[in-house]
N, C-alpha and C positions, 0 to 999 in steps of 0.2 A: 158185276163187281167181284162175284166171287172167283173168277178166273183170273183175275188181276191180282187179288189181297182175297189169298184163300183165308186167312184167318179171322174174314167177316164175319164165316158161319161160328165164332162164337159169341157174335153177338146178335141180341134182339132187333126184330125189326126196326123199333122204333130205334134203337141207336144208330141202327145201318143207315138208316133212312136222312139220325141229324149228319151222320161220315158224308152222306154223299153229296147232301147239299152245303157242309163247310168245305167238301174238296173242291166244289162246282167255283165258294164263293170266293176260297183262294187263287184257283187257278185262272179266274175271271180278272182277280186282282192283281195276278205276276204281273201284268203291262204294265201295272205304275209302280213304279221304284220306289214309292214315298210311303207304300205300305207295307207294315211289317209283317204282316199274316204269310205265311209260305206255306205252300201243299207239303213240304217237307215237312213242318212244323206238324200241322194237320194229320198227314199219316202216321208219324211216328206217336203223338198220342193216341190214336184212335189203335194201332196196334200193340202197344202199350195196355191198353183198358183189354183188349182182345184175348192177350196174351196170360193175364191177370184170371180173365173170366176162364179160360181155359183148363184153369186147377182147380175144382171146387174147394178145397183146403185152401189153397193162397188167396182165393177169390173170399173165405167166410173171413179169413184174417184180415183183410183187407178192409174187413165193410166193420170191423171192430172200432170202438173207439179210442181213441186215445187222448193222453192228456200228459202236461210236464213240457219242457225245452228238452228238444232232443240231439241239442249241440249247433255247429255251428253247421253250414251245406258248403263241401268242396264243389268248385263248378271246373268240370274237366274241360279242355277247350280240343 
């Protein structure tokens, strides 16, 4: 995996471990068109979470809590 998505290594095993069986179970799923799970979906969180854990500053910010409306979400297309 990590030859493919070098930035597994900054995650733990056990999260490597749920990556690669939700990429197994998307990718199993592309045949039927009636699902909406995509490997695309799939990797982009998973190096998202990667990316995050990467900074230990943005990764402690992250795990802070928060609280309040924080507006409305623009959804870019």
């Amino acid at each position: 995996m990590a030859e493919v998505f070098p930035w597994v290594r900054h995650l733990t095993t056990n999260e490597l471990r749920r990556f690669t069986f939700e990429l197994v179970e998307a990718l199993s799923d592309a045949a039927d068109p009636d699902l909406d799970s995509t490997a695309e979906e799939v990797i982009a969180g998973w190096r998202a979470t990667a990316r995050i854990k990467a900074d230990p500053a943005e990764y402690a910010d992250a795990r802070k809590p928060t609280s309040g409306d924080f507006g409305p979400v623009e959804v870019s297309v």
